[in-house]
LOFILO-825423 format. One record per atom (N, C-alpha, C): residue number from 1; residue in three letters; x, y, z. Coordinates in steps of 0.02 Angstrom, whole numbers, plus 50000, padded with zeros to 5 digits. Layout:
% residues N
{k = NUM	r = ala	X = X	Y = Y	Z = Z};
...
This chain:
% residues 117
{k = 1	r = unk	X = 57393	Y = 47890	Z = 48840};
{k = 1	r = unk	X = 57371	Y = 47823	Z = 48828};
{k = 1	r = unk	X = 57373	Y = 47807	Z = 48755};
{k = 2	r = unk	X = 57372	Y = 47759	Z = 48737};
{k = 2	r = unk	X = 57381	Y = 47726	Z = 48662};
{k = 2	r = unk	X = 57298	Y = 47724	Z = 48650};
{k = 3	r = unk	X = 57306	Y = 47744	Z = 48561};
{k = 3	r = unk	X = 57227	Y = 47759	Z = 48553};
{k = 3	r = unk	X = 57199	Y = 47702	Z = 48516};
{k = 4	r = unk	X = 57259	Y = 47669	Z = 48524};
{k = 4	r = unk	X = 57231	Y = 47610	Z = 48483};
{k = 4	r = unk	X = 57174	Y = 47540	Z = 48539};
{k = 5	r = unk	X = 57194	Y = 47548	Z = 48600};
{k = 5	r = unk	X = 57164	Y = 47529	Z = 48644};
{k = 5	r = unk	X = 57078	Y = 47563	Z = 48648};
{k = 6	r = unk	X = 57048	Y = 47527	Z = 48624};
{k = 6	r = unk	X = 56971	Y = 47560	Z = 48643};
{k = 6	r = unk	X = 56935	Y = 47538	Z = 48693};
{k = 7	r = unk	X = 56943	Y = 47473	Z = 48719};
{k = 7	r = unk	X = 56921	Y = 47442	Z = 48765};
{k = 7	r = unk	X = 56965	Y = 47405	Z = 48830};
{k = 8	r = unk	X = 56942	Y = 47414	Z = 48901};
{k = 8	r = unk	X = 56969	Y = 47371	Z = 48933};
{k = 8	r = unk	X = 56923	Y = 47353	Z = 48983};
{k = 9	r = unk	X = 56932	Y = 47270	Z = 48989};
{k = 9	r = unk	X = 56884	Y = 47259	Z = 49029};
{k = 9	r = unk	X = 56905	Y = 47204	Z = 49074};
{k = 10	r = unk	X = 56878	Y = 47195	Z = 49121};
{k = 10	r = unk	X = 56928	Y = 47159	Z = 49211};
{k = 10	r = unk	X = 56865	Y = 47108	Z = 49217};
{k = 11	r = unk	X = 56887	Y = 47058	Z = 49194};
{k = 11	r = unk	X = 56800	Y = 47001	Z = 49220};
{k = 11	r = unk	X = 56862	Y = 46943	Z = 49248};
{k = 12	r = unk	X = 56833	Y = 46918	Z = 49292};
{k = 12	r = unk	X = 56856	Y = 46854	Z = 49336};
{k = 12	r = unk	X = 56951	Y = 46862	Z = 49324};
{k = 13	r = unk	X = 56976	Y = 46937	Z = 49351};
{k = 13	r = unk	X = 57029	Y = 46947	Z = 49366};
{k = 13	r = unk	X = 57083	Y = 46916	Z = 49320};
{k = 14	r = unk	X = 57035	Y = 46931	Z = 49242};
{k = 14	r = unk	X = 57088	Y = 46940	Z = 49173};
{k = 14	r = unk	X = 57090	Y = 46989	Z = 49146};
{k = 15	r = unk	X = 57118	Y = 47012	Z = 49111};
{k = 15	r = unk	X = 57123	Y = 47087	Z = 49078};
{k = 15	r = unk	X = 57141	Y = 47049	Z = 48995};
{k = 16	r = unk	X = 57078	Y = 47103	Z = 48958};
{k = 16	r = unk	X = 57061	Y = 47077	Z = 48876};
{k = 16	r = unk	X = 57079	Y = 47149	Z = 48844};
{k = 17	r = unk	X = 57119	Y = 47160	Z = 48799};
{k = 17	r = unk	X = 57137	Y = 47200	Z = 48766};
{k = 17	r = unk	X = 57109	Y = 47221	Z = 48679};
{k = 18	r = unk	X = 57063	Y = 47247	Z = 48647};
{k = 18	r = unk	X = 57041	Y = 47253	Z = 48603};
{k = 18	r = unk	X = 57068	Y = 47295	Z = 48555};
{k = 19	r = unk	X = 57103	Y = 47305	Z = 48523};
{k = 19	r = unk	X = 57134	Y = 47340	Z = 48453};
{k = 19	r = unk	X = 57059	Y = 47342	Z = 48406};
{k = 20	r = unk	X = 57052	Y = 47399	Z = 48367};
{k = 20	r = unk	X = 57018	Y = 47402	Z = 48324};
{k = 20	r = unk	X = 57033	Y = 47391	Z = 48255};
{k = 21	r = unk	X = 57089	Y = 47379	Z = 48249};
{k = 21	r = unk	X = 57120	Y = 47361	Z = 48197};
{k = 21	r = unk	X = 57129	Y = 47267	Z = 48190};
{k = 22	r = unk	X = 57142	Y = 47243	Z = 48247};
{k = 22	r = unk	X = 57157	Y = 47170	Z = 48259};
{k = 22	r = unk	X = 57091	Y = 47139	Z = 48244};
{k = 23	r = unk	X = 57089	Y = 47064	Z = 48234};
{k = 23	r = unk	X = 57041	Y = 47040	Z = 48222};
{k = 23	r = unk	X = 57008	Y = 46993	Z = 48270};
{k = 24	r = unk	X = 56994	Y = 47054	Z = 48339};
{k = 24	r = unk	X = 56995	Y = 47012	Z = 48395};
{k = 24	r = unk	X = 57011	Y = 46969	Z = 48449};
{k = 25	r = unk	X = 57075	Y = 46960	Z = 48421};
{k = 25	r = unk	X = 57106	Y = 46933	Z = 48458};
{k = 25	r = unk	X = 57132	Y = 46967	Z = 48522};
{k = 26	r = unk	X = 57127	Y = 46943	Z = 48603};
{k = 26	r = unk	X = 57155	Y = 46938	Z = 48661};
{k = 26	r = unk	X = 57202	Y = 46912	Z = 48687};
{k = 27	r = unk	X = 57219	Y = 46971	Z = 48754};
{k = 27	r = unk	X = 57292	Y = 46932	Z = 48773};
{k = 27	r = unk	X = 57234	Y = 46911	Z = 48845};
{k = 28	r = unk	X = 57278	Y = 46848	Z = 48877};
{k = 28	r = unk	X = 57241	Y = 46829	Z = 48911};
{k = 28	r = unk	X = 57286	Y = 46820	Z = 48974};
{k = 29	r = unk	X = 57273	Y = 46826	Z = 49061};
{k = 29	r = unk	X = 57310	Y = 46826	Z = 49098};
{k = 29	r = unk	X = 57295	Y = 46783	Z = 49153};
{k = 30	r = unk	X = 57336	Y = 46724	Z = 49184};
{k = 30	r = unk	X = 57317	Y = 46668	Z = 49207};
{k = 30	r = unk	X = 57245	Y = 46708	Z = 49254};
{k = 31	r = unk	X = 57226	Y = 46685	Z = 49288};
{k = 31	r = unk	X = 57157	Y = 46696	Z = 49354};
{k = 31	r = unk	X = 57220	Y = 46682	Z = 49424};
{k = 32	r = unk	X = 57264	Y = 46659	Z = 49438};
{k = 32	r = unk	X = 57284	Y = 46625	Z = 49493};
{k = 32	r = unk	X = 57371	Y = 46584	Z = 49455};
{k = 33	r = unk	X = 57406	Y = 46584	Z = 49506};
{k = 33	r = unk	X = 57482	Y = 46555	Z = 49491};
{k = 33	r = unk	X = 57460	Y = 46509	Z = 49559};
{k = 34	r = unk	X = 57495	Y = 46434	Z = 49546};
{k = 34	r = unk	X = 57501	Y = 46376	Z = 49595};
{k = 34	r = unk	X = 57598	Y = 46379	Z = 49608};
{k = 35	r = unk	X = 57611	Y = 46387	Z = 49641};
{k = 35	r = unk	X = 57672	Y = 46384	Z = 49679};
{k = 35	r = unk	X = 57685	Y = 46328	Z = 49705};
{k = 36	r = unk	X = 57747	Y = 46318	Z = 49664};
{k = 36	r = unk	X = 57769	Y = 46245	Z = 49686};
{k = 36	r = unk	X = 57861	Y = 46255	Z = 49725};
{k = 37	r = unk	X = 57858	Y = 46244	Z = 49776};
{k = 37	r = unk	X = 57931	Y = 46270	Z = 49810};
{k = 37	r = unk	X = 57963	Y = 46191	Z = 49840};
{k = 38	r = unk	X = 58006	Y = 46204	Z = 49830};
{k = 38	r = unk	X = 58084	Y = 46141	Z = 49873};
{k = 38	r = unk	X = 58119	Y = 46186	Z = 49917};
{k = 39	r = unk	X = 58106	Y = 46173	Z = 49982};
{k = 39	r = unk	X = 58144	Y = 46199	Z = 50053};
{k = 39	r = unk	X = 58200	Y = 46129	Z = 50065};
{k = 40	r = unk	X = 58254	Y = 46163	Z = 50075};
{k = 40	r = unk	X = 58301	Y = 46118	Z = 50101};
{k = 40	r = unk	X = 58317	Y = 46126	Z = 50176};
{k = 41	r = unk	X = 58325	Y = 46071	Z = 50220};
{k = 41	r = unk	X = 58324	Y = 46075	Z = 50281};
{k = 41	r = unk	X = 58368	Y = 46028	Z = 50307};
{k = 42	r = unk	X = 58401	Y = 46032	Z = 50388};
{k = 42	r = unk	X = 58424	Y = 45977	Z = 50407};
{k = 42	r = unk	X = 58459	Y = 45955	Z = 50340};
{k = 43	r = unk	X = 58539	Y = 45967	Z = 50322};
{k = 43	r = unk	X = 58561	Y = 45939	Z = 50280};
{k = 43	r = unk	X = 58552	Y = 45915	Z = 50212};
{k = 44	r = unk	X = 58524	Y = 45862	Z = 50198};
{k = 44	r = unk	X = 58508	Y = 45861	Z = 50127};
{k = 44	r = unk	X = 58437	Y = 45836	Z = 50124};
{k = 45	r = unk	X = 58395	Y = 45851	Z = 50193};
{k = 45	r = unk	X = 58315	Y = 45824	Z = 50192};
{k = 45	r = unk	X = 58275	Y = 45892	Z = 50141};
{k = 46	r = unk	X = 58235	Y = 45873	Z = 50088};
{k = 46	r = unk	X = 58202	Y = 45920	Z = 50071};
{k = 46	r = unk	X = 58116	Y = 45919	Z = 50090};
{k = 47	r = unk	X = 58082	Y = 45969	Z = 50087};
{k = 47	r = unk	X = 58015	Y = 45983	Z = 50108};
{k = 47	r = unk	X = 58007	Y = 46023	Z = 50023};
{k = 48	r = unk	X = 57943	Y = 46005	Z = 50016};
{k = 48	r = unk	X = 57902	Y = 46026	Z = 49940};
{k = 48	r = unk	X = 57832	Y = 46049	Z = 49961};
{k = 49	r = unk	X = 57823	Y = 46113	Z = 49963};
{k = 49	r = unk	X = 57779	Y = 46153	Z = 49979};
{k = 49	r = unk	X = 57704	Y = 46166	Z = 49915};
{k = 50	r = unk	X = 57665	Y = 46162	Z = 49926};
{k = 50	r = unk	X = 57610	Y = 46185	Z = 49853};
{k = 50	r = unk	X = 57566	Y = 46215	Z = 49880};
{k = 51	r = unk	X = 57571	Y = 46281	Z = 49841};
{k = 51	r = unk	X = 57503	Y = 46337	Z = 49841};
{k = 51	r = unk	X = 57474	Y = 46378	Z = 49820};
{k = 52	r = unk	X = 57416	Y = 46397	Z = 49825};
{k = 52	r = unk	X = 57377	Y = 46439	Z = 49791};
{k = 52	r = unk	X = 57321	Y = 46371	Z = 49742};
{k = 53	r = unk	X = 57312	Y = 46321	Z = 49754};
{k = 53	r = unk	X = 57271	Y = 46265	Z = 49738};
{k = 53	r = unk	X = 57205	Y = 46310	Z = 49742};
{k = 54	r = unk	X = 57165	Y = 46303	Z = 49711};
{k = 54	r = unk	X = 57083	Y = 46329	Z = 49700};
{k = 54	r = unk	X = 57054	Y = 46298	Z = 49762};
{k = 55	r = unk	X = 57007	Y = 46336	Z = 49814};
{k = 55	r = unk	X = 56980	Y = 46321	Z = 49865};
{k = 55	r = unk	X = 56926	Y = 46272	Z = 49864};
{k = 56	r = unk	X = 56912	Y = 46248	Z = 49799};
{k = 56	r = unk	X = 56840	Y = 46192	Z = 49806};
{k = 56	r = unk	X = 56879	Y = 46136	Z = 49783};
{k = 57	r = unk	X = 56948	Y = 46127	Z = 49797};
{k = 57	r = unk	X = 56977	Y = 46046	Z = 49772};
{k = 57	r = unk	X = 56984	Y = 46018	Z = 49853};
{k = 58	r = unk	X = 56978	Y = 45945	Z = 49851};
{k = 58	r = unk	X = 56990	Y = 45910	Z = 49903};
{k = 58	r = unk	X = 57058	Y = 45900	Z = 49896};
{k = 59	r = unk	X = 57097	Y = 45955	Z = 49943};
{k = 59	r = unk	X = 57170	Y = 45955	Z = 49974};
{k = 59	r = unk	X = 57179	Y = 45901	Z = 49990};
{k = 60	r = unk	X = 57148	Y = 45849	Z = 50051};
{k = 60	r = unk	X = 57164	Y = 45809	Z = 50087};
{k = 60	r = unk	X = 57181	Y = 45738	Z = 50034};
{k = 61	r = unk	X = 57123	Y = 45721	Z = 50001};
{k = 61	r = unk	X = 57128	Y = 45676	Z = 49958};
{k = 61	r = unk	X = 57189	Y = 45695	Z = 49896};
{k = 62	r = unk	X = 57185	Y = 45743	Z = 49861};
{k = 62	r = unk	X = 57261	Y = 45767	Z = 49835};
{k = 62	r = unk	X = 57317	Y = 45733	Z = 49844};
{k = 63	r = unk	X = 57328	Y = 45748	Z = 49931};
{k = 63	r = unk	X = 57387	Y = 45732	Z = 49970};
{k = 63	r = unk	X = 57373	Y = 45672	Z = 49977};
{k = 64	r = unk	X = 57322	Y = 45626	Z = 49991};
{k = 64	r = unk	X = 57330	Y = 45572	Z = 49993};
{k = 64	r = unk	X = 57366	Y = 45505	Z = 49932};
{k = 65	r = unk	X = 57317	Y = 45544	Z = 49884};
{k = 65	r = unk	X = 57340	Y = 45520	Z = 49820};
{k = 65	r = unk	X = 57439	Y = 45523	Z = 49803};
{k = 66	r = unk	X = 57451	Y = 45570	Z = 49817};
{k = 66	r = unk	X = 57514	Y = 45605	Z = 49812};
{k = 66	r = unk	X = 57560	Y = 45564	Z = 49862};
{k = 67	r = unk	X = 57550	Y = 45536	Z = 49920};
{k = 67	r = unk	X = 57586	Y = 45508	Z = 49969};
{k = 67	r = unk	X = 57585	Y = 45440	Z = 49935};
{k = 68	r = unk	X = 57522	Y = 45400	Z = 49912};
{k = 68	r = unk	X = 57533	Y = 45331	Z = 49882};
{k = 68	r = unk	X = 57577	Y = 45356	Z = 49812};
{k = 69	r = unk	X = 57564	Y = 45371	Z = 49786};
{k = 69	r = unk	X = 57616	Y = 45361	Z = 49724};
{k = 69	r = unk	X = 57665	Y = 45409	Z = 49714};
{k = 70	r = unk	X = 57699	Y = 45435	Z = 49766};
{k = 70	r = unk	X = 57744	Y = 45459	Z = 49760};
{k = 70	r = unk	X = 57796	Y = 45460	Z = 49820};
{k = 71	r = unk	X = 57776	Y = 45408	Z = 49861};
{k = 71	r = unk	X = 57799	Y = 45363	Z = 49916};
{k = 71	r = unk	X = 57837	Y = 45399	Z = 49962};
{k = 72	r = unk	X = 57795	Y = 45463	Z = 49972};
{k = 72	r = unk	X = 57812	Y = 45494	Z = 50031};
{k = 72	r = unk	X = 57774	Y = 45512	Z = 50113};
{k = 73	r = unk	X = 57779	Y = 45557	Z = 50125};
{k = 73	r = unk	X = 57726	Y = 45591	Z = 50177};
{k = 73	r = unk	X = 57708	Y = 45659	Z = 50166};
{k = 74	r = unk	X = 57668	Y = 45667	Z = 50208};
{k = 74	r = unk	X = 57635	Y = 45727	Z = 50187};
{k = 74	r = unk	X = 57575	Y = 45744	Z = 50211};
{k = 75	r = unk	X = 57567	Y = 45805	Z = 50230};
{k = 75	r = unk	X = 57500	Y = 45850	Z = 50250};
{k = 75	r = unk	X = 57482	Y = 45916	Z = 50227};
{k = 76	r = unk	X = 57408	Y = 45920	Z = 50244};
{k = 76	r = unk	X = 57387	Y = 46006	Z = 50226};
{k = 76	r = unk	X = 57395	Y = 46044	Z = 50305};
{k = 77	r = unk	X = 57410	Y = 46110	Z = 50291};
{k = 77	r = unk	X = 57416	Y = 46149	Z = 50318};
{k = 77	r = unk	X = 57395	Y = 46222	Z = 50309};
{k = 78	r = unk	X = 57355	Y = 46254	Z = 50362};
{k = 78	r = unk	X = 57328	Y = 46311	Z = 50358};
{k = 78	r = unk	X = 57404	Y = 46378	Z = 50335};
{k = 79	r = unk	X = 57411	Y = 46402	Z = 50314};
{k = 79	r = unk	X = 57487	Y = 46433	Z = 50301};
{k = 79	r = unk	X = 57441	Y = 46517	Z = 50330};
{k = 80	r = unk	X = 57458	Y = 46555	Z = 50367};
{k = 80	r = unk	X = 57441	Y = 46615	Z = 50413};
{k = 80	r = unk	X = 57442	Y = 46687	Z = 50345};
{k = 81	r = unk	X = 57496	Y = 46682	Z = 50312};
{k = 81	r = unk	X = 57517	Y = 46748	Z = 50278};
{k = 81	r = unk	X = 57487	Y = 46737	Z = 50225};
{k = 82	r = unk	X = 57471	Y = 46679	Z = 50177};
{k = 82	r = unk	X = 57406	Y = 46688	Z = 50132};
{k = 82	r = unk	X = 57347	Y = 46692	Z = 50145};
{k = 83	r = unk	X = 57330	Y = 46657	Z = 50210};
{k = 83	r = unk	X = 57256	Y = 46629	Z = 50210};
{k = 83	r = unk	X = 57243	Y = 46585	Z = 50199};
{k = 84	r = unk	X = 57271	Y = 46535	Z = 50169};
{k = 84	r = unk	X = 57255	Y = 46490	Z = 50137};
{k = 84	r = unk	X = 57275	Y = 46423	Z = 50156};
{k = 85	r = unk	X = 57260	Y = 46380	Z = 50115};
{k = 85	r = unk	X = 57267	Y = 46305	Z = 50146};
{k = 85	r = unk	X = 57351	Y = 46287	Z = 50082};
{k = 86	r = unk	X = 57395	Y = 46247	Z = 50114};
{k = 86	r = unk	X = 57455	Y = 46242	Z = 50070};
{k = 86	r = unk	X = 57476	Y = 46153	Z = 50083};
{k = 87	r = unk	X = 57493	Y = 46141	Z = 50033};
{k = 87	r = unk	X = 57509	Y = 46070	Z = 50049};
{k = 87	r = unk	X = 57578	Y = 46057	Z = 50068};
{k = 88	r = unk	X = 57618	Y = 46008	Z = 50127};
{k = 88	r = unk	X = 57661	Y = 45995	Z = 50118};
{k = 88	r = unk	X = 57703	Y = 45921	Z = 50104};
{k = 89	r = unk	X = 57740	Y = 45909	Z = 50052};
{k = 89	r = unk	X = 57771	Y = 45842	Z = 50043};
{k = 89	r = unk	X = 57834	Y = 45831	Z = 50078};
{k = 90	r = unk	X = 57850	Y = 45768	Z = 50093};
{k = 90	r = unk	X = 57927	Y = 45745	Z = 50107};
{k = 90	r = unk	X = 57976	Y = 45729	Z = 50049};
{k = 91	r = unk	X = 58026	Y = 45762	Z = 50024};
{k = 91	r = unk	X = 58055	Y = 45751	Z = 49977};
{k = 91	r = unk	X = 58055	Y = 45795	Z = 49928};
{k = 92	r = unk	X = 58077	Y = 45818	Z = 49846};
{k = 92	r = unk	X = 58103	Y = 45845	Z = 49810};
{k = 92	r = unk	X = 58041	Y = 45824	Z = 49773};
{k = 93	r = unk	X = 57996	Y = 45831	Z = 49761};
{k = 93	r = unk	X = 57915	Y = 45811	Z = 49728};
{k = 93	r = unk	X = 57905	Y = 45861	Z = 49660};
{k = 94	r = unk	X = 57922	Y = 45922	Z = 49657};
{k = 94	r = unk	X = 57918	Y = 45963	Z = 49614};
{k = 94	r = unk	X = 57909	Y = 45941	Z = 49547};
{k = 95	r = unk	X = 57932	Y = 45900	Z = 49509};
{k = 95	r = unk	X = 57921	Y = 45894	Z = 49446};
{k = 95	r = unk	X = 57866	Y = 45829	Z = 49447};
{k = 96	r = unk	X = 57861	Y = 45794	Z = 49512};
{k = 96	r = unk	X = 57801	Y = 45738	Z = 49497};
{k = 96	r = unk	X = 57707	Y = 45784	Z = 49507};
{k = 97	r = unk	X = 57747	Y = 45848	Z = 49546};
{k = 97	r = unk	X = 57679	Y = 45877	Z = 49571};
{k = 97	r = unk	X = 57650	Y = 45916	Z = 49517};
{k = 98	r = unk	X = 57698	Y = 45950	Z = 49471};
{k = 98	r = unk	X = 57676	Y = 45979	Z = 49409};
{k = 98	r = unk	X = 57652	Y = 45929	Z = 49338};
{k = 99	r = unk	X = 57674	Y = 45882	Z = 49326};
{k = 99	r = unk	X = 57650	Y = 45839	Z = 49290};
{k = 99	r = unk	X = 57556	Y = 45805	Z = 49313};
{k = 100	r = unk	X = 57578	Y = 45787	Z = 49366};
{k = 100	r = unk	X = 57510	Y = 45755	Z = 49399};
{k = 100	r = unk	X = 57443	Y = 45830	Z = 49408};
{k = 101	r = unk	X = 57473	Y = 45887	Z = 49393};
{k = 101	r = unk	X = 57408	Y = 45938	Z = 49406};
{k = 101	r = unk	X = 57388	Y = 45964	Z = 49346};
{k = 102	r = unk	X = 57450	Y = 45960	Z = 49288};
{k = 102	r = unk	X = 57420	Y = 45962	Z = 49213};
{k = 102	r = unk	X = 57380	Y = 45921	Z = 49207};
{k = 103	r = unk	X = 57421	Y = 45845	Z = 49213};
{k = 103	r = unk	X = 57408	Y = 45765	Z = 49178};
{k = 103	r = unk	X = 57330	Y = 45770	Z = 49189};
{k = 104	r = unk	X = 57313	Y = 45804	Z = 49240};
{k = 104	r = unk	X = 57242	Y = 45807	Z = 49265};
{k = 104	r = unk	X = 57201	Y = 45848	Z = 49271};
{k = 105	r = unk	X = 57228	Y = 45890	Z = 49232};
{k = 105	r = unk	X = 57185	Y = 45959	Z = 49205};
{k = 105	r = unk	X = 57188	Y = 46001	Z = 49272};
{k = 106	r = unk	X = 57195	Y = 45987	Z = 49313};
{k = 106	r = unk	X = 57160	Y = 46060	Z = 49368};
{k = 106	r = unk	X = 57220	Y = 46127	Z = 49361};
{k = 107	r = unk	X = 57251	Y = 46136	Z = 49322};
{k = 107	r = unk	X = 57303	Y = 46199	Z = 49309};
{k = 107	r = unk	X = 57315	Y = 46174	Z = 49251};
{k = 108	r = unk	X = 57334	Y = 46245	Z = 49220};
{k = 108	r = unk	X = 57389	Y = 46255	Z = 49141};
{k = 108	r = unk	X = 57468	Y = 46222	Z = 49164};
{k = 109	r = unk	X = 57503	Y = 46252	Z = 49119};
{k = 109	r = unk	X = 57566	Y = 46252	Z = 49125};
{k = 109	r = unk	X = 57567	Y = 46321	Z = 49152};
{k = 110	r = unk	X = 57559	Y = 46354	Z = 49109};
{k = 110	r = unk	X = 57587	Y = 46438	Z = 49130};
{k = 110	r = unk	X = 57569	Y = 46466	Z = 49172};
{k = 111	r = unk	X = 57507	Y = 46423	Z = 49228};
{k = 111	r = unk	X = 57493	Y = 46443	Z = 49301};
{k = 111	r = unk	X = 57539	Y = 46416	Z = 49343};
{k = 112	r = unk	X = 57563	Y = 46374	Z = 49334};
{k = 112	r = unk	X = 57629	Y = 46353	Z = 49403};
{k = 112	r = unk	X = 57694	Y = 46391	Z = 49389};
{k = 113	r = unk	X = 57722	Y = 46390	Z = 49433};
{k = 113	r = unk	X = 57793	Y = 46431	Z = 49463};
{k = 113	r = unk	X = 57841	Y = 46394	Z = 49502};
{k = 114	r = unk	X = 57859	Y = 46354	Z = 49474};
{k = 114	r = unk	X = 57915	Y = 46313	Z = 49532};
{k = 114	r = unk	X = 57975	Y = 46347	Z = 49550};
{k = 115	r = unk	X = 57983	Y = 46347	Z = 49611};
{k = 115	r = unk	X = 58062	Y = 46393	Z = 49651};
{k = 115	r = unk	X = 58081	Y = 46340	Z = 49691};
{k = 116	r = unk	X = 58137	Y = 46377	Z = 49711};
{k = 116	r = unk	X = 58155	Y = 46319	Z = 49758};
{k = 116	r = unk	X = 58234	Y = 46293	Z = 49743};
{k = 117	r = unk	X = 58274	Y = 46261	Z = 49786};
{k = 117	r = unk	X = 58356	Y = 46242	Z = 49780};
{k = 117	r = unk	X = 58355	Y = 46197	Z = 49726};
């Protein structure tokens, strides 16, 4: 192990790295990544998937918001292999869905992950 490492410590699933030499400074590691995916289907119809959203936000209203101004459709859905609740849009949404979750604080930048065609 490197001896320059004297401390490590795991609080709310970040890892803080302490040098004794540094002047305190930390590396810091998101808590959670939001996944933002574009499924292509049926020809050139796309589906825009979002997940890993923090469990105390109102999904429903989200999506609601998201369907008026971004003039699509859309629902939440229980998704089986996370556990979790995932949103889905009609259309290629990806760059309106990452703007609108900064623009509004509830994620960083460097917590989302967009994939997708």
């Amino acid at each position: 192990m490197n001896s320059n490492i004297t401390n490590l410590t795991i609080k709310n699933a970040s890892l803080k790295f302490f040098d004794e030499e540094s002047d305190g400074e930390d590396l810091n590691v998101p808590e959670h990544k939001v996944h933002i995916r574009a499924q292509q289907y049926r020809g050139r119809k796309m589906l825009t998937t979002i997940g890993g959203l923090a469990s105390d936000l109102d999904l429903k209203a989200i999506t609601r918001c998201w369907k008026t101004h971004f003039n699509c459709s859309g629902n939440v859905v229980f998704d089986e292999k996370s556990n979790s609740q995932i949103i889905k849009l009609s259309g290629d949404q990806r760059l309106k869905v990452k703007e609108f979750l900064v623009g509004e604080g509830i994620v960083r930048v460097d917590e989302i992950i967009i994939a997708g065609a």
